[in-house]
N, C-alpha and C positions, 0 to 999 in steps of 0.2 A: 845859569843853565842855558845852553842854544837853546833859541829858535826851532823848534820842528818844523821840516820841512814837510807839506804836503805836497803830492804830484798829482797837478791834475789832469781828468781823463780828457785823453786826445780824442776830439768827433770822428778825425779822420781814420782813425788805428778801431775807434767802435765801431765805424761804418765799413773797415774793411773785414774784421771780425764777422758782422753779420754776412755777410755777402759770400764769404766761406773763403778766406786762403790760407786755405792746409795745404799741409806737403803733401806730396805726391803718395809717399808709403805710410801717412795717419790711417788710423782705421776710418773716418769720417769719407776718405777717398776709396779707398782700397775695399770700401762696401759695396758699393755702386757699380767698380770694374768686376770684381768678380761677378756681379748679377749679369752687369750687362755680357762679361766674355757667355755666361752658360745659358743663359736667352739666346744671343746668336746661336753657339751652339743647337741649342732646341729646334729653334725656327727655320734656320738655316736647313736642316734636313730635309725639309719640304719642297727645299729645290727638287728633292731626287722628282716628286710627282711633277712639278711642271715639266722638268725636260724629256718626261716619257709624254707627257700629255700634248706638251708640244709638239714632238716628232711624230707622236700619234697620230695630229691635227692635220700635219700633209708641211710643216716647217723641216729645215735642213740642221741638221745639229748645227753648224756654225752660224747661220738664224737664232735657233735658242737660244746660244751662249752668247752671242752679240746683243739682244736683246735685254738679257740676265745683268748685262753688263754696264750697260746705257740705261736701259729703263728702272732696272732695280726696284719695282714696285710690283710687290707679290698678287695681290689681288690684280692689278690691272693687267699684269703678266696671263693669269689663270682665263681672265673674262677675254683677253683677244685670242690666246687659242680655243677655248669651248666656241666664240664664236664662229671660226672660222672652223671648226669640227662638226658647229650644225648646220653647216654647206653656207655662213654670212660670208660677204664679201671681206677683202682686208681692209676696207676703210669704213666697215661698220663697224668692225672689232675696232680698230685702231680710235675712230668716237668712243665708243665705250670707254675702252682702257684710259683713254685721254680725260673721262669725264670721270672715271671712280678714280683715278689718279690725284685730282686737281683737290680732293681733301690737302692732300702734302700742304699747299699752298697757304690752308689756314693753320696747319700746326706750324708753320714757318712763322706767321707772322706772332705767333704765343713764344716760341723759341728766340725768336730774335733779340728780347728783350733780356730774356732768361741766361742766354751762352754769352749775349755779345761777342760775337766772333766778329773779324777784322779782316779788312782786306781779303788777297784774294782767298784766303781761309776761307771767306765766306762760302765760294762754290764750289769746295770738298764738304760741307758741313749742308749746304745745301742739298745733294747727292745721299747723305745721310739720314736724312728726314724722313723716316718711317713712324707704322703705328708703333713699332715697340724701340726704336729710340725715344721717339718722343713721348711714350708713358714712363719709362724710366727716367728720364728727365726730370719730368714734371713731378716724379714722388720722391724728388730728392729737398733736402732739406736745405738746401742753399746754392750758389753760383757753381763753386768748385766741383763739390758733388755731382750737379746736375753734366757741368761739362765734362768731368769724368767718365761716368755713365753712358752718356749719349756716344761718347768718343772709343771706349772699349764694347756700347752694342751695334754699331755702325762696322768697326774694324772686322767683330769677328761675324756677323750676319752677313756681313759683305761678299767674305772668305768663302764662307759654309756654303753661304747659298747661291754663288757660282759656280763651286765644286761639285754641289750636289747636284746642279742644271745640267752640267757637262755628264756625271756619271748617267743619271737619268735620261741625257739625250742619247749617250750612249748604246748602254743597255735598254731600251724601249722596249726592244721586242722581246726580250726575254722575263723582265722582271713583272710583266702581266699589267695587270689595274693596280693604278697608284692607290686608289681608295681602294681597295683589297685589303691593304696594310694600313691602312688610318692615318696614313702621314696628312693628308689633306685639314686635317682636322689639328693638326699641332698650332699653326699660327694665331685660331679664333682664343684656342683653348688659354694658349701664354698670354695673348692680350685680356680676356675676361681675367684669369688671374692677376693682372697686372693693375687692373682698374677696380678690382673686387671692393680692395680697401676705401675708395673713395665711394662705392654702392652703398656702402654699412654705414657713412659716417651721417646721412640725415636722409629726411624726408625728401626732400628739393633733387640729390642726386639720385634717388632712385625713382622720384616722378620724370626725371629729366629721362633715364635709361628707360623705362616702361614707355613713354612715351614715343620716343625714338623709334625704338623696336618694332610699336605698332605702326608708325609710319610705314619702315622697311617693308616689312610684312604685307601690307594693306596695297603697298605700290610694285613690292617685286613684280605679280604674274602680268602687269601695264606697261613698264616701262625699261627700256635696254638698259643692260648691266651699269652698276655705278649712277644713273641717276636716283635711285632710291634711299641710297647713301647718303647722298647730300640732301634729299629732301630732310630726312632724320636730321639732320643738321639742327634744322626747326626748331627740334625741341629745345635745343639746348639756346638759342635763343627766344625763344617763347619764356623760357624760365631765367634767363639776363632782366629778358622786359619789366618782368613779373616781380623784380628782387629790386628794383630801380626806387630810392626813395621818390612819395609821391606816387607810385603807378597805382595805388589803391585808391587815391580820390579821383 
């Protein structure tokens, strides 16, 4: 009787296994783009309020849509026309926006490890780096995933929420208070849904989220837009510290 042969497991075939390389049409990838196409979708409407808010604010439609376009950071988009709406100079807003912006910075370097993007890929992927790529990302279950994700909520947030700056910048004077309609409130609402799941899963992230909040809270009516942001940072390490074997002797 032969010899049986056994075949043994490849490290390199199990370590690419974990790391996720699916096909493009597995449902393992194809979960992720469709979240990510209909989160842009969502988010992306909220263009319409900045480009009325903008043109509001005393900006030229082709101002908001260059801006929309370059800046692409929704929050820091909103804080430099409210400021420059409550009679701030353009280089307070433009501080502001610079400093609620510079979060991107730290989900870059979480991502970085995450997508491994290459070359000059890197500074389209760069440009990409939102709060709602990078939670879809980060609640994917492996590499492929995550870069599917980030790459279908980048494409269509991108879209949306240019289109909707322009229409928005557009129509200002007609379509009234963008809060009238609660589009303002779309982008907090997708990101809370988005981070829900990791609220529920222990004690650590919901003292981490409590904590944060009271930061923001505590620091808003002190401090120009987007510094209170990053105070809240805080928490989340105050609770690294805290988890660190050893931080308890």
């Amino acid at each position: 009787m032969a010899d049986r042969v056994v075949e043994q497991p490849d490290p390199e075939r199990r370590s690419t296994r974990r790391q996720g390389s699916h096909h493009p049409g597995s449902p393992a990838v194809a979960r992720p783009v469709r979240d990510g196409l209909l989160l842009g979708l969502a988010v992306g409407l909220s263009g319409l309020a900045f480009g009325a808010a903008a043109v509001s604010a005393g900006l030229s439609v082709w101002q908001t849509c260059v801006l929309s376009l370059l800046a692409y950071t929704g929050a820091s988009q909103f804080a430099l026309a409210g400021t420059i709406a409550a009679g701030g100079s353009l280089l307070a807003g433009s501080v502001g926006a610079i400093l609620l912006g510079s979060r991107n910075t730290l989900y870059s370097l979480r991502l970085a490890n995450l997508l491994q993007v290459r070359g000059l890929s890197r500074l389209l992927a760069a440009q990409g780096v939102t709060d709602e790529s990078t939670a879809l990302a980060l609640a994917q279950p492996d590499r492929a995933a995550a870069r599917a994700g980030f790459g279908a909520t980048f494409a269509s947030l991108y879209l949306t929420w240019n289109a909707a700056t322009l229409a928005g910048a557009i129509s200002a004077g007609s379509i009234g208070s963008p809060q009238s309609f609660g589009l303002d409130v779309i982008g907090p609402a997708a990101f809370l849904a988005l981070i829900w799941p990791r609220l529920s899963a222990g004690g650590t992230e919901r003292g981490v989220a409590i904590l944060g909040a009271a930061i923001a809270l505590a620091t808003t009516p002190l401090l120009p837009p987007g510094a209170p942001i990053i105070l809240a940072a805080l928490a989340a390490l105050a609770a690294t510290l805290a988890s660190r074997p050893g931080s308890a002797s």
